[in-house]
C-alpha positions in Angstrom: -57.3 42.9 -5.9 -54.2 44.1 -4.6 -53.8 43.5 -0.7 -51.2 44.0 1.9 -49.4 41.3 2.9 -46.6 40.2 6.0 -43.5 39.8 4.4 -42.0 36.9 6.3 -45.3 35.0 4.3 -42.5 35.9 1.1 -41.3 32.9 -0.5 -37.7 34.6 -1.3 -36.0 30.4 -1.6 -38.6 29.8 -4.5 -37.7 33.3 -6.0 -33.9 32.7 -5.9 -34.2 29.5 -7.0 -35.9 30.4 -9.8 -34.4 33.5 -11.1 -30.3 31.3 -10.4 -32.0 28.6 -12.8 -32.8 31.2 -15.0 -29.2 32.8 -14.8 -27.8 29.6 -16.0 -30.4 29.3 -18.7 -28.8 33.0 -19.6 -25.0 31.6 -19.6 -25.9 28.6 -21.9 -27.9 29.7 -24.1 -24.7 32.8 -24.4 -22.4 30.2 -25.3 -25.2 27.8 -27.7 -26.2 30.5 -29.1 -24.5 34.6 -28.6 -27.1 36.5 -30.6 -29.9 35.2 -28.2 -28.3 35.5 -25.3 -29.8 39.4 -25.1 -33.3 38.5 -25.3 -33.4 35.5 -23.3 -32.1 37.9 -20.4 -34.9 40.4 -21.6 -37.2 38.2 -21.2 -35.7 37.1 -17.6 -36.2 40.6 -16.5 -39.8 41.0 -17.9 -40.8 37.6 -16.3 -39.3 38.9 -12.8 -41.3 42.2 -13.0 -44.4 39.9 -14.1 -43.9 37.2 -11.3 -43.2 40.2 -8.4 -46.4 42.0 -9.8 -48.3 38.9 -9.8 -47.0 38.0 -6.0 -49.0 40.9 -4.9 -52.0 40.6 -6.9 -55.0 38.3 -5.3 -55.2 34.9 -7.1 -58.7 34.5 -5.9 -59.7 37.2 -7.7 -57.6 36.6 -10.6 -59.2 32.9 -10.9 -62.9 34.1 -10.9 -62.0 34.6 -14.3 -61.3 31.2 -15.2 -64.2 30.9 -17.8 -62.8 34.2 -19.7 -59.0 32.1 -19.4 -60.4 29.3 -20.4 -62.1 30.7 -23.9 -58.9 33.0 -24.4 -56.8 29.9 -24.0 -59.2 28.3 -27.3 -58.9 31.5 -29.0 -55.1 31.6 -29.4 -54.8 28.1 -30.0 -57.6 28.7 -33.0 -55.7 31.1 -34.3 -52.8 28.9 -34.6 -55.1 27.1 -37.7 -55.8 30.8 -39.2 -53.6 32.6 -41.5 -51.6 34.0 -38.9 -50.1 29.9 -37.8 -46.7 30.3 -38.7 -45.4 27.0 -39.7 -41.8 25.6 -38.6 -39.9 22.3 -39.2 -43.6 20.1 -40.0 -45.2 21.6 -37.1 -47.7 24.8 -37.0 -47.4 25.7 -33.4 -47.2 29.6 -33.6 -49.0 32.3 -34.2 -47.1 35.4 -36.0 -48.7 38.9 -36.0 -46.4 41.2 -37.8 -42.9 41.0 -35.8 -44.1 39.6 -32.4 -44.8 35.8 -32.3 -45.4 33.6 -29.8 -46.7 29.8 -29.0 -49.7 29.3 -27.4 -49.6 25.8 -26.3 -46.9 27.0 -23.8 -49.8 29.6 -22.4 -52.0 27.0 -22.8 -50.4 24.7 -19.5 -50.8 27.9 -17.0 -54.2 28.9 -18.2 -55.5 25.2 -17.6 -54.4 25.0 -14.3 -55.6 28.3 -13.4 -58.7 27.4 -15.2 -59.0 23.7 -13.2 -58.5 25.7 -10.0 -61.7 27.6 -9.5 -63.4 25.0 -11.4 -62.8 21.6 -8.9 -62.7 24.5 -5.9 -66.7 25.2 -7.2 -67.5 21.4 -7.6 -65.3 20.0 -4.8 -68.2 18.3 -2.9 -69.4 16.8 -6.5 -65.8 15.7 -7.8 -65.7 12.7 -7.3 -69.3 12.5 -9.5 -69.6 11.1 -13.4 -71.2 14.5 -14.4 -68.2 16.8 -13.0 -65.7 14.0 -13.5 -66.8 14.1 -17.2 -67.1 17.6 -17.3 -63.8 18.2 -16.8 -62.4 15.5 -19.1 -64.6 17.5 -21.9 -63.1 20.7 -20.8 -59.5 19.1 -21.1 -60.0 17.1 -24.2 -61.0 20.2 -26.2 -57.6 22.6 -26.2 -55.8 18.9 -25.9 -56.9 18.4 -29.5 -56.0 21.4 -30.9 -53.1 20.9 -29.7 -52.3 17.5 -30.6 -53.5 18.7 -34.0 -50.5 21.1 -34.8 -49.1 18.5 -34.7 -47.6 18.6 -30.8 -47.1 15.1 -29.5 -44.6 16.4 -26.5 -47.3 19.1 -25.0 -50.3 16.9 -25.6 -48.8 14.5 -23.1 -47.6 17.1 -21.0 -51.1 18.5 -21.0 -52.9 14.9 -20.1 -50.3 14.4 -16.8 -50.7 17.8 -15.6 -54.8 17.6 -15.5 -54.1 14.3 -13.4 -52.0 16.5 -11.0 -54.3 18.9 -10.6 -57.4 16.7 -10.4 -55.2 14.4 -7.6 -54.6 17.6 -5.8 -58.1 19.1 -6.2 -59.2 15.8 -3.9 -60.3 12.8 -6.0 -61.2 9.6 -5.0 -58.3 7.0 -4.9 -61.1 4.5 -6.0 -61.2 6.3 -8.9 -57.5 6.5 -9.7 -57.5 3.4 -9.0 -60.0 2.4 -11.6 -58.4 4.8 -13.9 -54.8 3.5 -13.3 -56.6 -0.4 -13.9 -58.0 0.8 -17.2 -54.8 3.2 -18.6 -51.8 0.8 -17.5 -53.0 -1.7 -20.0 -54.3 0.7 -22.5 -50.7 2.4 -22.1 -49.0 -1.0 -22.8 -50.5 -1.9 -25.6 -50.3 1.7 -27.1 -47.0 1.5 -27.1 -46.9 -2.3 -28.5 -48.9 -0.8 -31.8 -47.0 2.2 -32.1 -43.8 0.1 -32.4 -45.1 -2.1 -35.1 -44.1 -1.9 -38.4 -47.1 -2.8 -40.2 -49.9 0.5 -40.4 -52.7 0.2 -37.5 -55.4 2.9 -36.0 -52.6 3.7 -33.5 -49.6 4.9 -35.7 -51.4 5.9 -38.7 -52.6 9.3 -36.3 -48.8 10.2 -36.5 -47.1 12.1 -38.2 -43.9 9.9 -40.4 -41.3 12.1 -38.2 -43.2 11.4 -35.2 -43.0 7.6 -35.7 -39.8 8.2 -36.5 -38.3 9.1 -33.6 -39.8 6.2 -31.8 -38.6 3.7 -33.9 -35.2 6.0 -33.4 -35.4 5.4 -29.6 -36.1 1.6 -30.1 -33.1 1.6 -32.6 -30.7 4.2 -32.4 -27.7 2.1 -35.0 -30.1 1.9 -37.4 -31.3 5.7 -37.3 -27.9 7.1 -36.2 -27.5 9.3 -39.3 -31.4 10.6 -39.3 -33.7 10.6 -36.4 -31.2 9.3 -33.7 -28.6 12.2 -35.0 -29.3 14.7 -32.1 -29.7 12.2 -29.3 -26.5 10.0 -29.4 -24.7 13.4 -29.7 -26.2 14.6 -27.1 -24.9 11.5 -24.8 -21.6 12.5 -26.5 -21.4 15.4 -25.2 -22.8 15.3 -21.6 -20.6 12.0 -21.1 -17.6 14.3 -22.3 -18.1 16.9 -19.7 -17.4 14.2 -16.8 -16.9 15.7 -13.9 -15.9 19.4 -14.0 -16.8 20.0 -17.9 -15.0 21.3 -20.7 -14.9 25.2 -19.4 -17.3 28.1 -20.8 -16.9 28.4 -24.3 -14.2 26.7 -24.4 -12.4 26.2 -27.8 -11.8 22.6 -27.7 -12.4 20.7 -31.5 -13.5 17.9 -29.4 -16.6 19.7 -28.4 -20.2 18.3 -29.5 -21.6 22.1 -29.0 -18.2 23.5 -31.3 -18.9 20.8 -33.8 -22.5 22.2 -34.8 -23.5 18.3 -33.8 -26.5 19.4 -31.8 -28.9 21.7 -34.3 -31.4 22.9 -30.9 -28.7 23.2 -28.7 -30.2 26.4 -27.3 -33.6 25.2 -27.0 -34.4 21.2 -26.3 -30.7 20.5 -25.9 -29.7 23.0 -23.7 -29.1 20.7 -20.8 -26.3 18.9 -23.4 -24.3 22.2 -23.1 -24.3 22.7 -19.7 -23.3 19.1 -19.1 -20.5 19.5 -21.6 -19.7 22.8 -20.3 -20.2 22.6 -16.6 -19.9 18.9 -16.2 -21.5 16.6 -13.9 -21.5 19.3 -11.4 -23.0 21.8 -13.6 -25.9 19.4 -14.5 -26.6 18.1 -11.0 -27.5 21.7 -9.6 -29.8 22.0 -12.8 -31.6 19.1 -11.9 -31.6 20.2 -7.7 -32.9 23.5 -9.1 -35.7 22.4 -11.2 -37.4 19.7 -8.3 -36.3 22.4 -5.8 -39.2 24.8 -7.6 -41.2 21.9 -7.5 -40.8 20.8 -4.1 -41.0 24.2 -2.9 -44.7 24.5 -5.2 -45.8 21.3 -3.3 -44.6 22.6 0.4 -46.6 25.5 -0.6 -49.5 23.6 -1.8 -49.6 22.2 1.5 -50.1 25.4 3.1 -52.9 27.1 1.2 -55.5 28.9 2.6 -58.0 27.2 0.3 -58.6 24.3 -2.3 -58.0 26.8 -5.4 -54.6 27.6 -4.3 -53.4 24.3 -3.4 -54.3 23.2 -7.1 -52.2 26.4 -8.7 -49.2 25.7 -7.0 -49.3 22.1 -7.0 -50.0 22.1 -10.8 -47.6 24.2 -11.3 -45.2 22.1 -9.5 -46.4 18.8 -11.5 -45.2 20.9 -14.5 -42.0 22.2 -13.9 -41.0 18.6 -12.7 -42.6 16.9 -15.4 -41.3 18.7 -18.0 -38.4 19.1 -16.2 -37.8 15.1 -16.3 -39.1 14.6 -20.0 -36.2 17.1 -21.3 -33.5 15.6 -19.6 -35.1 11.9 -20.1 -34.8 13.5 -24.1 -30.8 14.7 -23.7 -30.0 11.7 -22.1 -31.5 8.9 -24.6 -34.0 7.8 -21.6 -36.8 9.1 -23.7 -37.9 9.5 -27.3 -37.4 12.9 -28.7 -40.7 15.2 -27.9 -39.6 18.7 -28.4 -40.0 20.0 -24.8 -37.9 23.2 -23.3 -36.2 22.9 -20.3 -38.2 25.2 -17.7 -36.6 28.3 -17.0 -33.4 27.1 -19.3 -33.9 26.8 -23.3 -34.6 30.1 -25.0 -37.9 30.7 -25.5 -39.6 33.3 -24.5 -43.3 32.4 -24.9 -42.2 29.6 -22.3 -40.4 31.4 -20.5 -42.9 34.2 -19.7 -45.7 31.6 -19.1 -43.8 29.8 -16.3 -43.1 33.5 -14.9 -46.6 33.9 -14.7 -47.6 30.7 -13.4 -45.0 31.2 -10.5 -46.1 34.9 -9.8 -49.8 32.9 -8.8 -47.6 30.7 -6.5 -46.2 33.2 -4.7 -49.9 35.3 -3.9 -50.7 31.8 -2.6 -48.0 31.4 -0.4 -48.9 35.3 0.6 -52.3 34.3 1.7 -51.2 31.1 3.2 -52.9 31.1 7.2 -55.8 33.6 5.5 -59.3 31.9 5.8 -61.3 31.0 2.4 -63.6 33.8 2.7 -60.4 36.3 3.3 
């Protein structure tokens, strides 16, 4: 399992990258938030231990055991609809087992990928078939509806465009993303036509009230400026106030959006508000650098695999850090209804925070064994 490896094969600009994002996740969520501050660096050590352990452990070994991932991954999101689902602000999304809770959607992203990887690397010759094609949209579908059914509207989505990353990088057709881009464009438009309809139809009525809430919030903010819209036009507030060179760490300023209590999840899904009022445009430009750094960095390392299953962990784990990357900010900035997504390696969380740890350690084994033949 464990194998020696040159060390100029190390990827120290992803790892630098990663723990400075992490650092700054550590100094905003200090001044969002003081008690948590503790933890979340806790949890940036652990995740460094885990990542460097995983670095050296072999990820083709580690992915034989996709079919054990895969049933773990339905376990824990099962248990969220047991007793031990702990339910938070109209959503059941964690499971609580005496003091230690945790969320397993967030697991749930690396263990697909990881999953996808030895799966399309076993059927690569037959991927472009119905039967595997099919096959794999069962496989997805299945821990995509129990998690849509906490209800998580943000991860669901997530979920959906990361299986289209990994299946585009495990080698399928362009015919048929073509044909699948023919049938979901116009599907997508009119989704999105229903859902902003006042009157009930099959497409809204699978929401939740808060859920179609928040769209009707995006589509009008004055009318929902007191309610649903709250959080986001503050948010605006306060990274427009920041301007250039931001308002100083912690600073004591009245005019502060953070100070003012206006933003309720300012260490979590509005972190990126802080740092922008904080830090400034500055601040908030080298978060942004940071985060598509990883995920360039995921892709260039993608590239250089020494077989199809690594080329689909690290460019998964690239589509996710950039796509959830661009959905929080696209929710801080107004671009985007509100979903309820962290900002990788940034908001406190530590369920999130370890899974990306662990998705990154796999990265760097297959930038390690980049060169090596399959068979090695």
């Amino acid at each position: 399992m464990f194998k020696h490896f040159q060390v100029k094969n190390f990827d120290f600009k992803l790892v630098l990258m990663i723990i400075l994002l992490s650092a700054i996740g550590c100094l905003a969520i200090g001044s969002a938030a003081p008690s948590l501050r503790n933890r979340q660096i806790l949890g940036v050590a652990a995740g460094v231990v885990i990542m460097l352990f995983l670095a050296f452990f072999d990820y083709k070994w580690l992915l034989k055991l996709n079919w054990l991932m895969y049933l773990a991954n339905l376990g824990l999101l099962a248990l969220i609809f047991t007793s031990l689902g702990d339910d938070g602000k109209g959503a059941q999304r964690w499971v609580e087992i005496g003091s230690f809770r945790f969320q397993p959607s967030e697991t749930s992203k690396i263990l697909l990928i990881l999953f996808f990887a030895q799966f399309i690397m076993k059927y690569k010759e037959k991927l472009n078939t119905f039967r595997v094609i099919a096959a794999s949209v069962v496989l997805v579908l299945i821990p995509w509806v129990l998690v849509f059914k906490q209800p998580d509207l943000s991860t669901s989505i997530l979920l959906i465009a990361v299986f289209c990353v990994v299946m585009f990088a495990g080698g399928i057709s362009y015919k048929v993303v073509a044909g699948v881009l023919a049938v979901a464009v116009p599907a997508f438009v009119v989704v999105i036509a229903l859902l902003l309809q006042p009157e009930p139809n099959f497409i809204n009525t699978h929401l939740k009230d808060y859920q179609m809430n928040r769209i009707y919030a995006f589509r009008d903010p004055e009318k929902y400026k007191d309610a649903e819209a709250y959080q986001q036009l503050n948010s605006v507030m306060a990274i427009g106030s920041g301007q250039l060179e931001g308002k100083g760490y912690k600073n004591n300023e009245v005019t502060s959006v953070k100070n003012s209590n206006f933003l309720s999840e300012s260490q979590t899904d509005f972190i990126f508000s802080v740092i922008a009022e904080e830090f400034g445009f500055r601040g908030s430009v080298l978060v942004i650098f940071l985060i598509f750094g990883i995920a360039l960095e995921c892709i260039s390392i993608a590239r250089k695999a020494s077989d199809l299953g690594g080329t689909i962990v690290a460019a998964g784990m690239g589509g996710l850090v950039a796509l959830q990357g661009f959905m929080n900010i696209g929710v801080v900035t107004f671009l985007l209804p509100n979903t309820g997504l962290t900002l990788p390696f940034v908001s406190y969380g530590l369920t999130s925070l370890l899974s990306l740890y662990i998705g990154m350690g796999v990265v760097l084994n297959v930038r390690f064994q980049a060169g090596r033949p399959a068979s090695a």
